[in-house]
Backbone as JSON Lines, residues from 0, in Angstrom:
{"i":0,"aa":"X","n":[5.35,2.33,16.11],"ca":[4.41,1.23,15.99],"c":[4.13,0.98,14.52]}
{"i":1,"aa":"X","n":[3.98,-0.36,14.2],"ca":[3.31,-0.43,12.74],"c":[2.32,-1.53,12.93]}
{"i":2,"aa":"X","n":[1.97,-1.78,11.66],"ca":[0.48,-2.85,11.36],"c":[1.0,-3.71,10.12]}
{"i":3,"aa":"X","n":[0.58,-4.38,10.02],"ca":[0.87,-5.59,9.48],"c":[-0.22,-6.37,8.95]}
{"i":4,"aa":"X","n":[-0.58,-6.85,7.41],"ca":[-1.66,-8.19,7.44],"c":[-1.41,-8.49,6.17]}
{"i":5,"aa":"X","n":[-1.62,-9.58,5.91],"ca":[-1.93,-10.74,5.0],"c":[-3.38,-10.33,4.28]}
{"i":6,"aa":"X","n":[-3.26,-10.96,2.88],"ca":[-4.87,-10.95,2.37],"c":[-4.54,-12.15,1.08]}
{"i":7,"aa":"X","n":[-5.24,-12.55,1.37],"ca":[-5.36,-14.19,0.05],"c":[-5.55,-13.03,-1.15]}
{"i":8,"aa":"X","n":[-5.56,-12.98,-2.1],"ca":[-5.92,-12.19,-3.51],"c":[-5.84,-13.84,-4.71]}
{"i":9,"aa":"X","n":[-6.72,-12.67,-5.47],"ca":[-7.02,-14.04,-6.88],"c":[-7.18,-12.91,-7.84]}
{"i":10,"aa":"X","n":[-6.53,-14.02,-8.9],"ca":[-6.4,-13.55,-10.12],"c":[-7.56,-13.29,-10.93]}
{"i":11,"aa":"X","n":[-7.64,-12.25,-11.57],"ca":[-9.16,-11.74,-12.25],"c":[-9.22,-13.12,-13.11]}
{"i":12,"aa":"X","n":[-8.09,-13.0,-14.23],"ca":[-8.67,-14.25,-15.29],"c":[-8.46,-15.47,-14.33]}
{"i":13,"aa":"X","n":[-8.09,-15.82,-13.61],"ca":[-7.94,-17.24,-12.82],"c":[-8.58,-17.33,-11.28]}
{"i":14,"aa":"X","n":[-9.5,-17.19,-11.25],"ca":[-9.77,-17.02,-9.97],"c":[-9.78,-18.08,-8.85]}
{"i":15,"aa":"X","n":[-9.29,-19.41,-9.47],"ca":[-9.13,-20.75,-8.81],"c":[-7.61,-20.61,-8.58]}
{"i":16,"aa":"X","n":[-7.07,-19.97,-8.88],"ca":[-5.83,-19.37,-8.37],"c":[-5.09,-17.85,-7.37]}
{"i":17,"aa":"X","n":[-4.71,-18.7,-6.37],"ca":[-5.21,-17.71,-5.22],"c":[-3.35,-17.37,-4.87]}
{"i":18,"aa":"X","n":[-3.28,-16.01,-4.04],"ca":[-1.98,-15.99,-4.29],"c":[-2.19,-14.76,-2.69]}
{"i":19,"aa":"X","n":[-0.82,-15.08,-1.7],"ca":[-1.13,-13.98,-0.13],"c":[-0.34,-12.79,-0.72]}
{"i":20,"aa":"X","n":[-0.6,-11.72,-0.47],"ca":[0.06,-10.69,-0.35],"c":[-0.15,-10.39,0.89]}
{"i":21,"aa":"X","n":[1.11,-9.26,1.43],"ca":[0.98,-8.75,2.42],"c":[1.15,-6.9,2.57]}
{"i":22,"aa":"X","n":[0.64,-6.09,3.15],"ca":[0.25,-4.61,3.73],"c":[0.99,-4.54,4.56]}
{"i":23,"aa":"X","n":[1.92,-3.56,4.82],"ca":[3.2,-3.19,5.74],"c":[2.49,-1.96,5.94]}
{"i":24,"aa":"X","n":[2.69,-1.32,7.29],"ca":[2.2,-0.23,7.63],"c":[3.03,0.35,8.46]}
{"i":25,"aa":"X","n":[3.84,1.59,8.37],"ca":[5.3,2.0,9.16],"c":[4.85,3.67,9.67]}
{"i":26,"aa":"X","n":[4.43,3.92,11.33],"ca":[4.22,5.1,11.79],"c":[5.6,5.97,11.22]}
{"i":27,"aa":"X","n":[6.61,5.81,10.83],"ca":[7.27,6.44,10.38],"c":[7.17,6.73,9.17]}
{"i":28,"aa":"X","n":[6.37,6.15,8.28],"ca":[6.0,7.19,6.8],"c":[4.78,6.57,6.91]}
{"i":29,"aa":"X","n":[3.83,7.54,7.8],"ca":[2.45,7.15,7.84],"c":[1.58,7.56,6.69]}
{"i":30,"aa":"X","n":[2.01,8.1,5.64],"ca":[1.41,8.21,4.71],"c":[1.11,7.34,3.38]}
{"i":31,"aa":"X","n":[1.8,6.43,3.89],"ca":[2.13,5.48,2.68],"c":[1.56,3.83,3.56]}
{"i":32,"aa":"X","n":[1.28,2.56,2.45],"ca":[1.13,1.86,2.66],"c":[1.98,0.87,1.94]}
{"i":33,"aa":"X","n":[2.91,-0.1,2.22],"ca":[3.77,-1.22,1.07],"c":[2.62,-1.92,1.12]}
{"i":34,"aa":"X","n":[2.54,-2.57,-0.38],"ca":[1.96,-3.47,-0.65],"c":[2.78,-4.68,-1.28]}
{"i":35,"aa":"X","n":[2.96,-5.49,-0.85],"ca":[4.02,-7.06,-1.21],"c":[3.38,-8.1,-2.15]}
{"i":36,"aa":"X","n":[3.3,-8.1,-2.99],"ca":[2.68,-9.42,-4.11],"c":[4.03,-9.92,-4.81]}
{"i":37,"aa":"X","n":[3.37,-11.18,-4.41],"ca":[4.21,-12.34,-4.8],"c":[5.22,-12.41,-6.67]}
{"i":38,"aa":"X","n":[6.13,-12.43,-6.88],"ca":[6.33,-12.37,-8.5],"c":[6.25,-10.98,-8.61]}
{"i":39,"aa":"X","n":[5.94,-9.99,-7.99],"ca":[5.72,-8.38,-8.57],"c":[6.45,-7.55,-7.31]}
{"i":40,"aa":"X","n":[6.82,-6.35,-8.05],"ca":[7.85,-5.58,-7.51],"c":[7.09,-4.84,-6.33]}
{"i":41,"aa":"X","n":[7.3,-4.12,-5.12],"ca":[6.56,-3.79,-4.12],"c":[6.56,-2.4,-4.34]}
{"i":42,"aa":"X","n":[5.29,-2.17,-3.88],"ca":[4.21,-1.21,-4.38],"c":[4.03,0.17,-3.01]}
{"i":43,"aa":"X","n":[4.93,0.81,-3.13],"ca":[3.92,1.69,-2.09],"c":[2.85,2.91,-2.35]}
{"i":44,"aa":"X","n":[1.78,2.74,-1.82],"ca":[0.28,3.39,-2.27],"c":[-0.15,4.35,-1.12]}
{"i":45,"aa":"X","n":[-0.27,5.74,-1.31],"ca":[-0.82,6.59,-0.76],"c":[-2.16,5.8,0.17]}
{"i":46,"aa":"X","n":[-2.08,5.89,1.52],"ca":[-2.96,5.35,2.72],"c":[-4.4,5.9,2.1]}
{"i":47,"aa":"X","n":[-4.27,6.85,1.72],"ca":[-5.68,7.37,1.21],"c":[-6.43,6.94,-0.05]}
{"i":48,"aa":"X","n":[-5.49,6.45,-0.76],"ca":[-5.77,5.72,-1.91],"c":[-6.5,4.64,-1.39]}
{"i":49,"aa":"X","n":[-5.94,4.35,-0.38],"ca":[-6.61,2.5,0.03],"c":[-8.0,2.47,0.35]}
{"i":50,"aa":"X","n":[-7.8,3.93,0.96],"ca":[-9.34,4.26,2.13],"c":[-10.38,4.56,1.11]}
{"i":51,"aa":"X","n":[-10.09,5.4,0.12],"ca":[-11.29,6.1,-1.11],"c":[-11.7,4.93,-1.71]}
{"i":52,"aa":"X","n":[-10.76,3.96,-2.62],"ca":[-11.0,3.09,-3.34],"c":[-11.84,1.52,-2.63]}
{"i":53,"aa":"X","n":[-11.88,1.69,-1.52],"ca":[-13.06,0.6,-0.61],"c":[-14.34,1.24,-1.09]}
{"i":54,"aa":"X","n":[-14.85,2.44,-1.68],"ca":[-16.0,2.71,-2.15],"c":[-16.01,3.44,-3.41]}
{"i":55,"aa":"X","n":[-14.85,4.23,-3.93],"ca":[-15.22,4.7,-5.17],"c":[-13.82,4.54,-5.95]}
{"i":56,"aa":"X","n":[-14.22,3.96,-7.24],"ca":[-12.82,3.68,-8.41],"c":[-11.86,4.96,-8.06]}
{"i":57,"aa":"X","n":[-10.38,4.52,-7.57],"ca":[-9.42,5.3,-7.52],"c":[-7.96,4.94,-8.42]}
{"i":58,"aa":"X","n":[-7.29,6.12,-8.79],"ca":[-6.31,5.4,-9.46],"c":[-5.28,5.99,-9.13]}
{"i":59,"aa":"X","n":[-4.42,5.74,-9.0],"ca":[-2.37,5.98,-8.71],"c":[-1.49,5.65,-9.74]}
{"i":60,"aa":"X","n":[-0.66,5.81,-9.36],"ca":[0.82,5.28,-11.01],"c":[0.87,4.01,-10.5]}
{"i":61,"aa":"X","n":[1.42,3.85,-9.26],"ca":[1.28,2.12,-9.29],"c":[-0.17,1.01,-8.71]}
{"i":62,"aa":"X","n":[-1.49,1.63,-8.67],"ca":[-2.39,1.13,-8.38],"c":[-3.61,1.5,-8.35]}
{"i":63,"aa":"X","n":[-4.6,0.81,-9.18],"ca":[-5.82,1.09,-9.54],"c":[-7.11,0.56,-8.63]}
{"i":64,"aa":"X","n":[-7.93,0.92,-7.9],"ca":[-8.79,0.4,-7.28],"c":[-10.22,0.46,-7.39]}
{"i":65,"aa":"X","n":[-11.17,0.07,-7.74],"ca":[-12.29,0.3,-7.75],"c":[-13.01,-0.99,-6.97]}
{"i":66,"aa":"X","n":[-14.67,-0.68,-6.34],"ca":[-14.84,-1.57,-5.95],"c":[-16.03,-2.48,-7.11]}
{"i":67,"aa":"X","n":[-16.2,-3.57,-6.86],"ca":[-16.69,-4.33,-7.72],"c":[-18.23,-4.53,-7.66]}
{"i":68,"aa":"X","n":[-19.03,-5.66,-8.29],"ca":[-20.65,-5.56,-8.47],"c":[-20.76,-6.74,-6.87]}
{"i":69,"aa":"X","n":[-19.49,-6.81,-6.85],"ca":[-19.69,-8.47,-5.2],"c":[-19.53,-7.17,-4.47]}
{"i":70,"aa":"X","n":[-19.95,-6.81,-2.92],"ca":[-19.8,-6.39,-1.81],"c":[-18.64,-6.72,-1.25]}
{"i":71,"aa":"X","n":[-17.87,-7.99,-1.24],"ca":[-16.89,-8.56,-0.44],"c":[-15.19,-8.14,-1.61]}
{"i":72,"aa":"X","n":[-15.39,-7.97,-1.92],"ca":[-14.63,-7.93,-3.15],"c":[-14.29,-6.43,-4.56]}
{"i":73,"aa":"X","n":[-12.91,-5.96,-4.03],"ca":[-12.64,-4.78,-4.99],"c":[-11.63,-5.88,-6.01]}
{"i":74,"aa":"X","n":[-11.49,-4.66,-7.29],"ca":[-10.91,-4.44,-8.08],"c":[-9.66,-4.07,-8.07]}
{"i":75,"aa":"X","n":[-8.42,-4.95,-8.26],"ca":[-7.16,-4.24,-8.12],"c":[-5.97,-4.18,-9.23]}
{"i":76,"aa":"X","n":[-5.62,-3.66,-10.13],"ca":[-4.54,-3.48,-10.76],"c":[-3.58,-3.2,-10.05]}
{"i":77,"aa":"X","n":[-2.94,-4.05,-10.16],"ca":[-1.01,-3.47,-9.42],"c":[0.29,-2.89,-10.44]}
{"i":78,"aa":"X","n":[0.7,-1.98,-10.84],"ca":[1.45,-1.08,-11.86],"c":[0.29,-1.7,-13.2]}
{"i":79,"aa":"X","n":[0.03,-0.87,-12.8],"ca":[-1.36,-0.77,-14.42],"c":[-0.47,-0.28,-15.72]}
{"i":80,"aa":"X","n":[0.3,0.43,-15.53],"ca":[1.01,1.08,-16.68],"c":[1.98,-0.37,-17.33]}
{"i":81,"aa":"X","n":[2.5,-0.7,-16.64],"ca":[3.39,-1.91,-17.21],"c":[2.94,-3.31,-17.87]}
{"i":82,"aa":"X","n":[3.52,-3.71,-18.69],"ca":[3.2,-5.06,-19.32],"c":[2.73,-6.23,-18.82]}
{"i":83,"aa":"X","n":[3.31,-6.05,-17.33],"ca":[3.31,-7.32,-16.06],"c":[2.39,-6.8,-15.35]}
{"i":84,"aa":"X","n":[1.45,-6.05,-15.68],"ca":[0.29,-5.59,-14.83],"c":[-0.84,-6.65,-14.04]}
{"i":85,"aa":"X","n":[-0.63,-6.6,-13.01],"ca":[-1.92,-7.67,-11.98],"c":[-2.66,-7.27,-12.14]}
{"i":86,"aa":"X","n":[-4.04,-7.97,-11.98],"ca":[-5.44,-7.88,-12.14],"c":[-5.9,-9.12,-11.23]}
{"i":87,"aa":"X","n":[-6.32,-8.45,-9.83],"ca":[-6.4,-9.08,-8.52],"c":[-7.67,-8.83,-8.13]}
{"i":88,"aa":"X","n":[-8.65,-9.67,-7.54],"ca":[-9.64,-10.14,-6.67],"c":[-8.72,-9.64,-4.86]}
{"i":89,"aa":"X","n":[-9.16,-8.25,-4.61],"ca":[-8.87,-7.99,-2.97],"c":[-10.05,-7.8,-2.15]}
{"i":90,"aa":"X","n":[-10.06,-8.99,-0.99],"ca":[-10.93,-8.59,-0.18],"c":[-11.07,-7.79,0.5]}
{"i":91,"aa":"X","n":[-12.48,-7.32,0.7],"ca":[-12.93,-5.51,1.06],"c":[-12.91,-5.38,2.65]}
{"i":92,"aa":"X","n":[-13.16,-6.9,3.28],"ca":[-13.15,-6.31,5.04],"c":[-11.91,-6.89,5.52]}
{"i":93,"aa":"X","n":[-11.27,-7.61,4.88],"ca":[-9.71,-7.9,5.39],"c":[-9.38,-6.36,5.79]}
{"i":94,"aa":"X","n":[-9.12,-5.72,4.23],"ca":[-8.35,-4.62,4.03],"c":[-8.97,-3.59,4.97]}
{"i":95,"aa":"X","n":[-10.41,-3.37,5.12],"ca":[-10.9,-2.48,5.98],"c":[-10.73,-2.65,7.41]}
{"i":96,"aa":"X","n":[-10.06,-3.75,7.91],"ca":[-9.98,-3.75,9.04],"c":[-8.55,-3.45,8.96]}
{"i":97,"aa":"X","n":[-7.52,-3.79,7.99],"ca":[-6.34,-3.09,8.4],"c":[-6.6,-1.6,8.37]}
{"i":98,"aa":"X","n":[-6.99,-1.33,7.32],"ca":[-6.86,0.41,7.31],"c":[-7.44,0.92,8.98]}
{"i":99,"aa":"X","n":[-8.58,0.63,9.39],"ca":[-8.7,0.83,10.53],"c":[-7.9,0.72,11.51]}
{"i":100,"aa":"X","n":[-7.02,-0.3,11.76],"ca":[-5.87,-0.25,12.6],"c":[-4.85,0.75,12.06]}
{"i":101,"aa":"X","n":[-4.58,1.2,10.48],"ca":[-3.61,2.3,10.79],"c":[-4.42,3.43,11.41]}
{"i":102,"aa":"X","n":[-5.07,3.93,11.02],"ca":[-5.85,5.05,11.38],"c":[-5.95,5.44,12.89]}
{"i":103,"aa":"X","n":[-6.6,3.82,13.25],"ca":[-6.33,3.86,15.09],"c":[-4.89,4.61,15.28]}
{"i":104,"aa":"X","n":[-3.41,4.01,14.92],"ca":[-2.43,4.29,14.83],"c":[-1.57,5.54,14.72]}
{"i":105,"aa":"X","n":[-2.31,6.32,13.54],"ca":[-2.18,7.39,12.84],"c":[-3.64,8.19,12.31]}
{"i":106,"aa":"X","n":[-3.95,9.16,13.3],"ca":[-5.26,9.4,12.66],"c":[-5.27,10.14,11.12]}
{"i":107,"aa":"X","n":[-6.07,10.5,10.29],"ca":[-6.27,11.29,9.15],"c":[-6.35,12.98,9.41]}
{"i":108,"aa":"X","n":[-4.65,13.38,9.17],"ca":[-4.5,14.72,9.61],"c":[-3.2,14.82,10.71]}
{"i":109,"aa":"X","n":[-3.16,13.59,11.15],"ca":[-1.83,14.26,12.25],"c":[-0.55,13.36,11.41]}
{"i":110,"aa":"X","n":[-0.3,12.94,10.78],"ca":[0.77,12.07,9.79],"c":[1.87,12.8,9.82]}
{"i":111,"aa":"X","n":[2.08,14.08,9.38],"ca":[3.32,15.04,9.82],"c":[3.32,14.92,11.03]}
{"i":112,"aa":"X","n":[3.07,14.81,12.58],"ca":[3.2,14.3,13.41],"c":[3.93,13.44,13.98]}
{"i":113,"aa":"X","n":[4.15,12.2,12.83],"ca":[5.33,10.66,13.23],"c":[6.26,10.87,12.3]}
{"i":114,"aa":"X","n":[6.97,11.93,11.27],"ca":[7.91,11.95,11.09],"c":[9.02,12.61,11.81]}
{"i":115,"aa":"X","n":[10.03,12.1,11.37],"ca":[11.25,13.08,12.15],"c":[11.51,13.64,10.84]}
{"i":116,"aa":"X","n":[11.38,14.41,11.09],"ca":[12.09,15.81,10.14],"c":[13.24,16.16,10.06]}
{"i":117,"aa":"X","n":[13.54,16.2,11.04],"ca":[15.33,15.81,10.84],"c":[15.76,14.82,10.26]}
{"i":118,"aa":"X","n":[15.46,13.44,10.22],"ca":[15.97,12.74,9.54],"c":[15.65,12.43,8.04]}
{"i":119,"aa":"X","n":[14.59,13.05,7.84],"ca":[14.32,13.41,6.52],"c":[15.09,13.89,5.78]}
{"i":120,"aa":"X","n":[15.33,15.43,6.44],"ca":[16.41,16.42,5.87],"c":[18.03,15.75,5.85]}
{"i":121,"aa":"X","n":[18.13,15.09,7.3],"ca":[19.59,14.83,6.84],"c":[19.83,13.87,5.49]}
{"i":122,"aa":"X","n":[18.3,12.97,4.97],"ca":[18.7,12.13,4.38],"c":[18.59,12.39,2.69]}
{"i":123,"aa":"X","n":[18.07,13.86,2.98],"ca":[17.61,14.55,1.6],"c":[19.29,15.16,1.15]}
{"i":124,"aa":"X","n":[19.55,15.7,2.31],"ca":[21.09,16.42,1.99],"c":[22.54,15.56,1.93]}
{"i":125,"aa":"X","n":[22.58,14.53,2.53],"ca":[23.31,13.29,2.3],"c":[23.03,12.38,1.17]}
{"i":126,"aa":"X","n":[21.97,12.82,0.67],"ca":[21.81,11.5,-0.62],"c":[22.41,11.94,-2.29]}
{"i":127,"aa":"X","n":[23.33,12.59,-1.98],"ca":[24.28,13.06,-3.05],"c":[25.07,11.77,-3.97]}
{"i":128,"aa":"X","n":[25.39,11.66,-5.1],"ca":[26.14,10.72,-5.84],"c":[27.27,10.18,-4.97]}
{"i":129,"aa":"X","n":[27.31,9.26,-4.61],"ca":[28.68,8.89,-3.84],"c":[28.24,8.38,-2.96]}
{"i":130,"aa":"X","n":[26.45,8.95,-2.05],"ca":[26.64,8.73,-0.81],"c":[26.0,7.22,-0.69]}
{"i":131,"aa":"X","n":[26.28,6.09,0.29],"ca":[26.12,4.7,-0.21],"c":[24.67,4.46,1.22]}
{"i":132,"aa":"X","n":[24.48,5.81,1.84],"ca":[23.1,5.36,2.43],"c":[21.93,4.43,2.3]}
{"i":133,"aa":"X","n":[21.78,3.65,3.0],"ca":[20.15,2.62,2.79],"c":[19.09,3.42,2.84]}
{"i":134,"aa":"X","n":[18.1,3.1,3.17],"ca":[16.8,2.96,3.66],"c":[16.34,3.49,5.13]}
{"i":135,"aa":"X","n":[16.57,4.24,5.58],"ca":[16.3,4.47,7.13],"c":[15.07,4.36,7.82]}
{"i":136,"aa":"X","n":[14.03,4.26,6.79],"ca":[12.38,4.08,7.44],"c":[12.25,2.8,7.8]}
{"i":137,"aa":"X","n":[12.98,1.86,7.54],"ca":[12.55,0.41,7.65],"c":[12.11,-0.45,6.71]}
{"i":138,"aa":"X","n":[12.28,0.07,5.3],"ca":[11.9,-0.98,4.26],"c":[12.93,-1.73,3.87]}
């Protein structure tokens, strides 16, 4: 099973400029969340990152979150480290209602649970120079 949603986001310096990203959510690497913005490379962010940073400034290599002085509204850097760094207006109960549907999904603690482990391993020991394997989780 996965989850799926949309969220309008706006630009810190432009905020009359509004732009959708979308949250991919895959029971098969329930630990992770893709994040899709438009013009910028896709982002995947520790599920827990998403959940802390709805109330207290959190930070990652590719994403910074804190929440802001509006209630409706966090703080988002997307690859903060890089030159092309976003600085996004994300709404706080969009996102809280997705996280809630993963959670429904995947509770906090059973996540080793929806992997296959086997296919992990085969894909850890097959991914040698040569080998021309994709993606097997679904991204």
């Amino acid at each position: 099973m996965n989850a799926s949603t949309s969220l309008v986001l706006h630009h810190v310096d432009r905020p009359d400029i509004a732009l959708t990203a979308f949250l991919v959510y895959r029971t098969g690497d329930p630990y992770f969340v893709r994040l899709l913005v438009p013009g910028s490379p896709s982002v995947d962010v520790a599920r827990t990152v998403l959940v802390e940073g709805a109330n207290l400034p959190v930070e990652s290599a590719s994403l910074h979150l804190l929440p802001s002085d509006d209630p409706d509204w966090l703080l988002a850097t997307v690859h903060p480290s890089s030159p092309d760094a976003l600085s996004l207006w994300l709404p706080r109960h969009p996102l809280g209602a997705f996280l809630a549907e993963t959670i429904a999904l995947v509770p906090p603690g059973r996540e080793g649970e929806h992997i296959d482990w086997d296919r992990e391993f085969a894909a850890l020991v097959s991914g040698f120079p040569g080998d021309e394997g994709g993606d097997e989780r679904g991204y």
